[in-house]
LOTIVO-771696 format. One record per residue (C-alpha): x, y, z. Coordinates in steps of 0.2 Angstrom, whole numbers, padded with zeros to 4 digits, always signed. Layout:
BEGIN
XYZ;...
END
This chain:
BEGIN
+0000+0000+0000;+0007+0016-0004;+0013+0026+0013;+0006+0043+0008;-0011+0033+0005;-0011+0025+0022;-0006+0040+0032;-0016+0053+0022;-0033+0043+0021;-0033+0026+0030;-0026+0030+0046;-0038+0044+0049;-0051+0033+0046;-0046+0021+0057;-0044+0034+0071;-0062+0041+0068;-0071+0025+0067;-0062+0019+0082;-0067+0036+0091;-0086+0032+0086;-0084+0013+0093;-0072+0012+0106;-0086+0014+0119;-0099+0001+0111;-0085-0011+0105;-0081-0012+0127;-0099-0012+0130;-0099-0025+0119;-0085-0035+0125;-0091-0032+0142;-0106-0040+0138;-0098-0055+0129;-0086-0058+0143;-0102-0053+0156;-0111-0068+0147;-0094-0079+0140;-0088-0081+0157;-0103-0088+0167;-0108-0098+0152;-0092-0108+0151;-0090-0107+0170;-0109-0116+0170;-0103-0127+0155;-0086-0133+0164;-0097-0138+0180;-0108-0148+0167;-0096-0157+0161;-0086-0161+0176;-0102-0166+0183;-0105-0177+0171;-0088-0185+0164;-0083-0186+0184;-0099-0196+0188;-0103-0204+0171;-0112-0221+0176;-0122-0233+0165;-0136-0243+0173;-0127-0259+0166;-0142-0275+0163;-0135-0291+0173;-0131-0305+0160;-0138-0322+0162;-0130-0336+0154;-0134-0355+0153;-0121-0369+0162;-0105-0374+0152;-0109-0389+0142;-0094-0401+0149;-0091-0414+0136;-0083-0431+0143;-0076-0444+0134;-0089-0458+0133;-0104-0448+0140;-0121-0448+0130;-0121-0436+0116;-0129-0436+0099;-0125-0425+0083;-0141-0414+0086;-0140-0410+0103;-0121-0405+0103;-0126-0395+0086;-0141-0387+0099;-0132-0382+0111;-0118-0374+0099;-0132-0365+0090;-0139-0359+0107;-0121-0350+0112;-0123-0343+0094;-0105-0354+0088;-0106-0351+0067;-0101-0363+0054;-0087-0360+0047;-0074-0370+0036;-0059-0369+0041;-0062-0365+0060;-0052-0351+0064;-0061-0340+0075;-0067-0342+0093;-0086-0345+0091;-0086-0357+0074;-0086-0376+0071;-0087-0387+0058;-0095-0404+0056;-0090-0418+0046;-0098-0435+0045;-0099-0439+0064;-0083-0427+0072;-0086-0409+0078;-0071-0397+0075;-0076-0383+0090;-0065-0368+0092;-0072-0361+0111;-0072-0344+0119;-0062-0339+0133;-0074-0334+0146;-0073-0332+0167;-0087-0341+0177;-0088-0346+0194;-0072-0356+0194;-0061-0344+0184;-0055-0340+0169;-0056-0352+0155;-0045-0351+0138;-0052-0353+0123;-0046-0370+0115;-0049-0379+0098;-0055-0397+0102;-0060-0411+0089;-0076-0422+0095;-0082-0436+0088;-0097-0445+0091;-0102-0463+0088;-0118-0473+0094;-0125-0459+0105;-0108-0456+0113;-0091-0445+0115;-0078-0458+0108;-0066-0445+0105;-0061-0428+0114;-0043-0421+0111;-0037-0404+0108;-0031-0398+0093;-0013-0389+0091;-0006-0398+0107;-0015-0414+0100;-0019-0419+0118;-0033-0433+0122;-0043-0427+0135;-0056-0434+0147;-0067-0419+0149;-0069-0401+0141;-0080-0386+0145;-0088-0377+0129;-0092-0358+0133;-0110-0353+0140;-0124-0349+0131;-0131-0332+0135;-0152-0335+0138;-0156-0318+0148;-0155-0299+0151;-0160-0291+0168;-0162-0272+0164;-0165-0258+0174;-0177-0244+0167;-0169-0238+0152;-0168-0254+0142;-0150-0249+0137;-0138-0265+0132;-0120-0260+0136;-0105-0269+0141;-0092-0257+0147;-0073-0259+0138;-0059-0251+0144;-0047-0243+0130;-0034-0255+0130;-0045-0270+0129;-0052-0261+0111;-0042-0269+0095;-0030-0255+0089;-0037-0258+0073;-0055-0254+0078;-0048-0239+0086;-0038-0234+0068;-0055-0241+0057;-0066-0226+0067;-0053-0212+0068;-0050-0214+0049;-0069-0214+0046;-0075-0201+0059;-0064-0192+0065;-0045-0190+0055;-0038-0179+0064;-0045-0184+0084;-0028-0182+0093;-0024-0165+0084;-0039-0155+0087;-0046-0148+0102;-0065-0154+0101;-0069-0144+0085;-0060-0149+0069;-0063-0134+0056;-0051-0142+0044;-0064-0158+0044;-0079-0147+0043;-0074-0137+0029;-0069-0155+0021;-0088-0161+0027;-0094-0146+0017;-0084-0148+0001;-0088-0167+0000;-0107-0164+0005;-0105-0151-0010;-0096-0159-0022;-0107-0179-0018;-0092-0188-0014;-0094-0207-0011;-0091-0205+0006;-0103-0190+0014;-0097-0183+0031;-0104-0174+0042;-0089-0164+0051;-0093-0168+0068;-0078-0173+0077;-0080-0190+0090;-0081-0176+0104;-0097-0166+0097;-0104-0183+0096;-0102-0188+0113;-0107-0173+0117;-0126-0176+0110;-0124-0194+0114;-0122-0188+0133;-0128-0168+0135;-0140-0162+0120;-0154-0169+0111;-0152-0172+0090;-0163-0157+0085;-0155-0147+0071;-0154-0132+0078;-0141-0117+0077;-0142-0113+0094;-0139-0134+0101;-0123-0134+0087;-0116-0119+0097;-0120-0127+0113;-0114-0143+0105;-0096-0136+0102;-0093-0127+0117;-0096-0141+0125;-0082-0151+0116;-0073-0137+0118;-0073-0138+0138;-0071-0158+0138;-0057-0155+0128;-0051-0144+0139;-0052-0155+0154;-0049-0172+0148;-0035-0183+0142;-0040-0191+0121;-0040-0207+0129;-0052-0202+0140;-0064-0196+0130;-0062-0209+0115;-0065-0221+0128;-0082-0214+0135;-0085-0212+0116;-0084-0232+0113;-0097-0235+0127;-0108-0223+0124;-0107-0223+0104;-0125-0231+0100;-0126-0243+0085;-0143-0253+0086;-0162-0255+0091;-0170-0270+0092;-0190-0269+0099;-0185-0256+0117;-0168-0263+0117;-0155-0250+0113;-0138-0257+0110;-0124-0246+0117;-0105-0247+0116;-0095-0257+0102;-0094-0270+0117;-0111-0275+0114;-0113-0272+0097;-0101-0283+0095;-0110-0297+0102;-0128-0288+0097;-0121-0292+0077;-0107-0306+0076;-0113-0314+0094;-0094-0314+0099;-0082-0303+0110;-0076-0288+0103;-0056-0293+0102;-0062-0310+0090;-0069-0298+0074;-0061-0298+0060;-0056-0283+0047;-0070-0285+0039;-0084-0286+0053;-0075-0271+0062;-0077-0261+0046;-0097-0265+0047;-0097-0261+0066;-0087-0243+0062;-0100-0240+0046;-0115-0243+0056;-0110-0227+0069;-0117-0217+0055;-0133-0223+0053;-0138-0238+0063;-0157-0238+0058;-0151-0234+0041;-0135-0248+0040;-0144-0260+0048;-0137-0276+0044;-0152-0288+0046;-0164-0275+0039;-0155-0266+0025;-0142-0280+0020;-0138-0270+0003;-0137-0253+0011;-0125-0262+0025;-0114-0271+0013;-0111-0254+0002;-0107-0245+0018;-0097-0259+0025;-0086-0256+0009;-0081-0241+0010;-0077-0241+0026;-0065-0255+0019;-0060-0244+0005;-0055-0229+0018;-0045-0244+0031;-0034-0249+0013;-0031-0230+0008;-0026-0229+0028;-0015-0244+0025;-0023-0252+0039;-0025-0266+0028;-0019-0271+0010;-0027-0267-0005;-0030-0284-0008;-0038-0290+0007;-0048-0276+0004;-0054-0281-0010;-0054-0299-0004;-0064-0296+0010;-0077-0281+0000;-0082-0302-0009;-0086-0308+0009;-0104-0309+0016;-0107-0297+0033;-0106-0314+0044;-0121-0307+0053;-0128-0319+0068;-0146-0321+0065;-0160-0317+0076;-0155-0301+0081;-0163-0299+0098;-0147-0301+0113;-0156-0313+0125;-0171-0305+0137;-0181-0316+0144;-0181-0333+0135;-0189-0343+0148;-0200-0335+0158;-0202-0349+0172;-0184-0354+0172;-0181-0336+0176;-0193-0334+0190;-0184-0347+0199;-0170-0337+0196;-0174-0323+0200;-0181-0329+0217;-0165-0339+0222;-0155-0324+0219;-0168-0311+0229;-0161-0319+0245;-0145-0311+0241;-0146-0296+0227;-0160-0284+0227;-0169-0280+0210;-0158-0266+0206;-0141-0273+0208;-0147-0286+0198;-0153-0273+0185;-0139-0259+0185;-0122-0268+0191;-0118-0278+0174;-0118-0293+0185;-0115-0311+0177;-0125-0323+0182;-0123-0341+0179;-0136-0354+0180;-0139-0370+0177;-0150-0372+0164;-0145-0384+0148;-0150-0373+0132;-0153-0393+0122;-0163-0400+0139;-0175-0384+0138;-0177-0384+0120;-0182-0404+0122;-0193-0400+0139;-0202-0388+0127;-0204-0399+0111;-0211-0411+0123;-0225-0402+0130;-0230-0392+0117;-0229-0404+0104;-0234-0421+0113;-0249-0412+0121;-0258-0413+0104;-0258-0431+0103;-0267-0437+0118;-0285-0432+0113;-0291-0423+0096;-0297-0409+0106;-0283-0403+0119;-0291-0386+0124;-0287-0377+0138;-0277-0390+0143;-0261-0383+0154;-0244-0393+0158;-0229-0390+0165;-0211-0401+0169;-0197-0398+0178;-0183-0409+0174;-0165-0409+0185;-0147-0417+0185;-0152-0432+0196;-0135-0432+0206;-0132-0414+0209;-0149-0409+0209;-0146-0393+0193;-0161-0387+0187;-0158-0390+0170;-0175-0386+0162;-0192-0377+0167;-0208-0376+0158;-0224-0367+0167;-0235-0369+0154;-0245-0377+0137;-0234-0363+0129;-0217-0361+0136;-0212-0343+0130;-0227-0333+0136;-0223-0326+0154;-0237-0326+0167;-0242-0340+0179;-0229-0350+0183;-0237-0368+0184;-0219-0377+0187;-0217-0364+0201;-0235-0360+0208;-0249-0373+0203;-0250-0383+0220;-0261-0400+0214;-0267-0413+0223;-0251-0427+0218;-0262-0444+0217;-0250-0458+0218;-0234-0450+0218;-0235-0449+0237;-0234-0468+0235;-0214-0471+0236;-0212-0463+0251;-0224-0472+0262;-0214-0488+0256;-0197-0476+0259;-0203-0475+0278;-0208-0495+0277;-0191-0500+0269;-0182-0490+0280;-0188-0504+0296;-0179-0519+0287;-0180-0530+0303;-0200-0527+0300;-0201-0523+0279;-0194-0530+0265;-0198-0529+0247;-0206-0546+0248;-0215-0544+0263;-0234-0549+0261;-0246-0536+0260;-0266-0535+0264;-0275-0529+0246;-0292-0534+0251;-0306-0521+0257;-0308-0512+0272;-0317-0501+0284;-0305-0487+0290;-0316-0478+0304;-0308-0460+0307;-0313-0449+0322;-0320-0434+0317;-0324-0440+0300;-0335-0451+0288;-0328-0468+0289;-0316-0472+0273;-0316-0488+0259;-0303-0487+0250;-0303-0493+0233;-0291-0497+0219;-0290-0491+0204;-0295-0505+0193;-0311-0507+0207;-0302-0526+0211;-0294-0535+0225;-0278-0542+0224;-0274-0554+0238;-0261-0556+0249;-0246-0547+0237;-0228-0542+0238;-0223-0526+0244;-0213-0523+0230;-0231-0528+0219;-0240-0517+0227;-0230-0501+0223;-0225-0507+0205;-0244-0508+0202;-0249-0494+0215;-0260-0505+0226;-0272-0492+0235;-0278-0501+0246;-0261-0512+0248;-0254-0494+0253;-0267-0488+0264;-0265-0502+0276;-0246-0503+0274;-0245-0483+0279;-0259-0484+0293;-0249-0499+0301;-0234-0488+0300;-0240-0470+0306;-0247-0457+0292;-0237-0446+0306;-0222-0453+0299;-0223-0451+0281;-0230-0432+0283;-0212-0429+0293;-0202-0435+0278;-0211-0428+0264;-0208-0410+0276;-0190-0415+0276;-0185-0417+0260;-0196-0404+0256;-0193-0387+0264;-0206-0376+0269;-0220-0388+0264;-0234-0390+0277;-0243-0410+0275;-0258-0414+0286;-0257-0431+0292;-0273-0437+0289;-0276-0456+0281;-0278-0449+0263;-0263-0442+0262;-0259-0461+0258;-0266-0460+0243;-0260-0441+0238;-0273-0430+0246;-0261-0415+0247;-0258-0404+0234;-0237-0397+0229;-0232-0389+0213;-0222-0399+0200;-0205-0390+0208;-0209-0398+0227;-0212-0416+0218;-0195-0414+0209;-0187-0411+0227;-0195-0425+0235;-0191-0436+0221;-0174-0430+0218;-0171-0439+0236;-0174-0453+0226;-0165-0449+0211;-0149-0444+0222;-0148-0463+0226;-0155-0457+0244;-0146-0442+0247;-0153-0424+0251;-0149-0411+0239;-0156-0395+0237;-0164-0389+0219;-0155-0376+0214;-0155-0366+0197;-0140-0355+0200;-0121-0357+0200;-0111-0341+0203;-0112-0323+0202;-0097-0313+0197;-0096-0293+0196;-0092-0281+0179;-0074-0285+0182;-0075-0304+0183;-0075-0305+0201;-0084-0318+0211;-0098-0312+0222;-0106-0328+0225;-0105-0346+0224;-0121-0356+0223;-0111-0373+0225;-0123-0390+0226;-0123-0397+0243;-0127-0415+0247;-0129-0421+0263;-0126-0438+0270;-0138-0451+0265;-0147-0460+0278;-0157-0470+0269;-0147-0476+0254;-0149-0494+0255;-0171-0488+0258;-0171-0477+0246;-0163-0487+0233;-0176-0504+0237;-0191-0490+0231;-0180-0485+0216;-0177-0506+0213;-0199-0505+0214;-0200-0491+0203;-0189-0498+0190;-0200-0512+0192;-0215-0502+0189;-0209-0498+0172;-0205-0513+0167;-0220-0524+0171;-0232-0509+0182;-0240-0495+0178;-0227-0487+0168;-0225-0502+0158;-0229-0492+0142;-0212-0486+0141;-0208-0501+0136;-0216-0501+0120;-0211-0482+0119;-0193-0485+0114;-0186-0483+0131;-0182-0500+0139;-0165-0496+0139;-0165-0482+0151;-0169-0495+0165;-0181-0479+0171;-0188-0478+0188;-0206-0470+0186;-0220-0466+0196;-0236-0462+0188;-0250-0451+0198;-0269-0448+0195;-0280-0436+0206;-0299-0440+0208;-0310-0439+0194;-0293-0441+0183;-0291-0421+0186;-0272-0420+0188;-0260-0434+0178;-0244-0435+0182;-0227-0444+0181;-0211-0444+0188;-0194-0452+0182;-0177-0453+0183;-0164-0458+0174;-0145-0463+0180;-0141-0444+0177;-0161-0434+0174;-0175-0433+0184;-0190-0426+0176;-0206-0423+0184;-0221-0418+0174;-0240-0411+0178;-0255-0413+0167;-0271-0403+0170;-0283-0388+0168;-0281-0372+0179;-0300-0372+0183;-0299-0388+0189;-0310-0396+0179;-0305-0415+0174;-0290-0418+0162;-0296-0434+0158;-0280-0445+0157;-0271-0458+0170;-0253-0452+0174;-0249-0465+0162;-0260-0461+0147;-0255-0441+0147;-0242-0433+0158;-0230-0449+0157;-0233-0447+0136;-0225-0430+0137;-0211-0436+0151;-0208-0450+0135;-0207-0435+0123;-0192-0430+0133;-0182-0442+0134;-0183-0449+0117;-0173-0436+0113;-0163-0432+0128;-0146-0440+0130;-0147-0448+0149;-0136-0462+0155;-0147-0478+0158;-0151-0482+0178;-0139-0494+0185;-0141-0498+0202;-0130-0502+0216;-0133-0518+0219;-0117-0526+0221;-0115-0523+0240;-0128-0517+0250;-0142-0520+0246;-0138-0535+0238;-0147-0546+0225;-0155-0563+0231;-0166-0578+0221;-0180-0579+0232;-0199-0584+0231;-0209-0572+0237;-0223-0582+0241;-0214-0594+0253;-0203-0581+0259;-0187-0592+0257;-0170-0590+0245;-0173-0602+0230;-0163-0607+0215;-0164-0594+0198;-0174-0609+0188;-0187-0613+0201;-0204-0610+0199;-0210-0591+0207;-0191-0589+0209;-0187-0569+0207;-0171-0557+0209;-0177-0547+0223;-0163-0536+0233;-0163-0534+0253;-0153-0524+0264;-0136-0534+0269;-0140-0544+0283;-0158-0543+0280;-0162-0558+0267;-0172-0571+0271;-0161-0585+0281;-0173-0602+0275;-0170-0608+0258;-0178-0622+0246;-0176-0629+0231;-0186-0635+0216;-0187-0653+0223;-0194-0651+0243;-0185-0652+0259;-0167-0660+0256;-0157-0664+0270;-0141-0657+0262;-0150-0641+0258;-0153-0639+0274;-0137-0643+0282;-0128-0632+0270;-0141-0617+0274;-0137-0620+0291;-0118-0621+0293;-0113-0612+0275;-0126-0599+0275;-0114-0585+0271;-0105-0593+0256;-0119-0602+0248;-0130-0584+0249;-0113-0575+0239;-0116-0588+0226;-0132-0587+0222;-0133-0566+0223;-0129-0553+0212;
END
């Protein structure tokens, strides 16, 4: 500029318009500083408020039991392949990632998850499995090739507990996040993140010229700061005034706050999905929300999906808008290669490559409803409802994703056979690990997904004939006075009760039977053989042990109690009978395992307890009569239902006027305890045997159990005897029968096939103990 210019014209210009605005220019940066100051002073409290106190209510996380795998333990191609498909494991050939298998001809290739439970941390591992007749005949590891006797496969996760807001989110700490989804998302949103301070006008004069110019890949300008920002502080109106606000807002965090810091906050908050009310949160559980595995196992190509969706999760979503996603997914692959995150080529390789998207879409809420009422009421004792719902709590329980899915087939399937019109018809079936008492499945009603009423848990019904078995516990459990051939009374009586109409029992069949075995009356379930057995023996007696083994229930003692005048829920029969099943050994139900907290630490241990059994040798007589009742009793039908070879013992249950049916079995490793009925009480219609034991069958024709073998070695001990004369016989004699006693409690007489020989005598008299080891086992 020339200098005669500026000091002739300009600078007296300068000096005139300042002397015209000197005094409005302070006022006005008076104002602005008046206004500045407060504003950012409020801003900076806002932020510290929030970033210093920033909480999520995290959902607990309920997951299924780890399916251990044993070499030579019952397991068939579609069960293993259910229980995979449960913990959401993907096909894949070759197996590479954690969460994939393969399958060819009859040998599972199975590459587990690491994952902390109750007992610790367990590392992922890659296992071969084979399966031949219904068994495990092969189990080793792969890459150490080590032959293993047992393995644990990852839990399924079957629940959500939330709090109010529905929100899914499992927190990550920044250096648990793969570098190269940290690299993917600052090359995508946000270039220059660790050079700017909050606002980036380099990037949104870039979003401008691209929006202008239609680019492939449109921008927005926002840095990751200005989108926590409205993620945490403002709403999404597209308003001047909330931009503004928006910025000075990452201005102060900025200002306060280490990258790392915020980048991290970013990741959690950063929200990528809806599905119904549930809002996934956080690339932690988008990760599983999507691919159905932890964030660290994706690969380049699903972490460019996970970074595309951030910009339109409605828009890019996968399951809905395949096309729209694939596209999007692309260029986010596109940007990673011109980043040289990756190669060209495997950019272009992987741009061929599907999304690998899990189906279903939904992370697990509530599955099953009456499993998780008895979850939730075992852990009430120790966690109250919002702990459970806002503390990211793991839970696991004990449930069996393929036992459940089997339960359920069972009733709602097998239902619709017994009648052609099954209306208003209700069931429900509880079935447990027979040693350790594991709730492994739970259905409360005809239709196993809809919550409300809880049949397994809250229908109390009158149990008919289930009662029976322990009436004969308490007799057996007196072998000086009972075994299972003593004689019992089945002709009619009189049974005159004080206080109360006088009482005939009557059987079932309306006959009398004669003088019978004990072990006859129970197979065949003898009313009146039981009545006069329980009356001879105090009903006092068998109301205490049914209140033992099951606590908090309250029995009256009256005589039809005998015959299952007293109404439990399907849940309270399964703990009585798991006595049974437990080869006479208490153990409490229990549905839960452990709880352990966001940070993988244990809170709680729900480990089985069995007490000492008391009467083992007893209670393994009944299970001896109760096998017998399936083979030639009233549970005879499984025979010719395909299930001979479980050796089940089975107890079949009417109520008056064939209102309630019911059946209870157990295998050597499941007890499952089933109800039949209406809820208004009006009559069912069917025997234990023609309807609940039917659904019971549906079960187990597909579960894989281990058959029933008894303990009969030892004590008790197996004996040829002939019940009617009460004496030990040889195996080919007429009436002769394999009956077990307590040890020291076999009949002493014996007697052949031919009469009274003198050398039969001598020898049962002077080589009574070596003779009887001959002829038992």
């Amino acid at each position: 500029m020339n200098k005669t210019l500026w000091t002739d014209k300009v600078q007296p210009a300068l000096a005139i318009l300042y002397h015209w605005l000197r005094i409005p220019g302070w006022l006005l940066l008076g104002i602005g500083l008046g206004f500045a100051l407060p504003y950012f002073w409020y801003l900076d409290r806002l932020v510290k408020a929030g970033f210093d106190n920033l909480t999520y209510e995290l959902p607990s996380r309920v997951f299924a039991r780890p399916l251990r795998l044993e070499r030579g333990q019952r397991m068939d191609l579609a069960t293993l392949k259910l229980e995979l498909a449960a913990a959401r494991y993907a096909e894949a050939d070759p197996v590479i990632e954690p969460g994939t298998f393969s399958l060819r001809d009859q040998t599972f290739e199975i590459h587990t998850r690491e994952f902390i439970d109750g007992d610790g941390r367990h590392r992922e591992s890659r296992l071969l499995v084979g399966i031949n007749r219904g068994r495990v005949n092969e189990l080793r590891e792969l890459g150490t090739d080590t032959d293993l006797e047992s393995a644990l496969i990852d839990p399924a996760r079957i629940a959500t507990l939330y709090g109010k807001s529905r929100q899914e989110r499992r927190l990550v700490k920044l250096s648990e996040v793969p570098p190269l989804f940290v690299q993917t998302l600052l090359a995508v949103e946000d270039k220059n993140f660790y050079g700017h301070h909050g606002v980036d006008p380099k990037g949104l004069m870039r979003a401008l010229w691209v929006n202008a110019s239609q680019g492939e890949l449109s921008q927005g300008g926002s840095t990751l700061t200005q989108q926590l920002v409205r993620n945490l502080f403002l709403d999404r109106r597209k308003k001047l005034a909330r931009k503004l606000n928006e910025m000075a807002i990452a201005l102060t965090i900025e200002h306060r706050y280490s990258k790392d810091k915020i980048l991290e906050a970013y990741l959690n908050e950063v929200y990528l999905g809806q599905h119904g009310a549930q809002a996934v949160h956080g690339i932690g559980a988008a990760s599983e929300f999507y691919f159905g595995r932890d964030l660290n196992t994706l690969r380049p190509h699903e972490i460019a999906l996970l970074v595309g969706i951030i910009k339109g999760p409605s828009v890019y979503d996968p399951r809905r808008a395949s096309l729209a996603a694939l596209k999007r997914r692309n260029l986010v692959l596109q940007e990673m290669a011109e980043a040289k995150l990756i190669s060209p080529f495997d950019a272009e390789t992987m741009r061929r490559q599907g999304l690998s998207v899990v189906g279903g879409g939904a992370l697990p809420q509530n599955r099953y409803p009456a499993f998780m009422a008895l979850v939730r009421a075992q852990l009430s004792s120790d966690f109250d409802s919002q702990a459970l719902a806002t503390e990211g709590l793991s839970i696991f329980t004990s449930l069996a994703p393929s036992t459940q899915q089997y339960a359920e087939k069972a009733v709602s399937e097998k239902i619709k056979t017994l009648a052609k019109d099954t209306s208003g018809l209700e069931a429900a079936m509880v079935v447990t690990h027979a040693a350790t008492g594991s709730i492994e499945a739970m259905v409360g009603g005809r239709n196993p997904d809809e919550p409300g009423f809880n049949r397994a848990m809250d229908a109390a019904r009158p149990i008919g004939s289930l009662v029976k078995p322990f009436v004969y516990l308490v007799a057996l459990a007196q072998p000086d006075r009972y075994s299972l051939i003593t004689p019992l009374d089945d002709t009619e009586f009189v049974l005159r009760q004080r206080g109360a109409p006088d009482w005939r029992p009557r059987n079932s069949d309306n006959q009398e039977h004669g003088t019978v075995p004990l072990i006859d009356a129970l197979a065949r379930s003898y009313n009146i053989a039981t009545v006069r057995l329980g009356v001879g023996l105090d009903v006092n007696k068998v109301r205490r042990v049914l209140e033992a083994l099951i606590p908090g229930a309250k029995v009256s003692p009256h005589p039809s109690l005998l015959l299952g005048a007293t109404e439990l829920s399907p849940l309270q029969v399964a703990q009585a009978y798991q006595y049974l099943a437990a080869d006479g050994h208490l153990v409490a139900l229990n549905s839960v395992r452990a709880v352990i907290d966001a940070h993988g630490r244990p809170l709680s241990r729900y480990a089985s307890q069995q007490n000492a059994g008391d009467l083992v040798q007893a209670s393994r007589l009944v299970t001896y009569a109760l096998q017998e009742a399936a083979r030639t009793g009233t549970a005879a039908s499984l025979t010719q239902l395909g299930l001979a070879d479980l050796e089940i013992a089975g107890k079949t249950g009417t109520s008056d006027d064939k209102r309630d049916s019911w059946f209870a079995g157990y295998t050597g490793s499941h007890l499952a305890v089933v109800w039949l009925g209406r809820d208004n009480n009006d009559k069912a219609g069917f025997y234990g045997a023609t309807g609940a034991m039917r659904l019971w069958a549906g079960l187990f024709e597909k579960l894989p159990t281990e058959p029933l073998r008894l303990d009969l070695g030892h004590d008790p001990a197996v004996y040829w005897v002939n019940p009617s004369t009460q004496m030990l016989t040889e195996p080919d004699c007429d009436g002769a029968r394999a009956i077990p006693f307590i040890r020291d409690y076999q009949p002493v007489e014996f007697s052949n096939c031919g009469g009274f020989q003198l050398d039969d005598w001598l020898r049962e008299r002077f080589s009574r103990d070596d003779e009887v080891i001959d002829r038992h086992g």
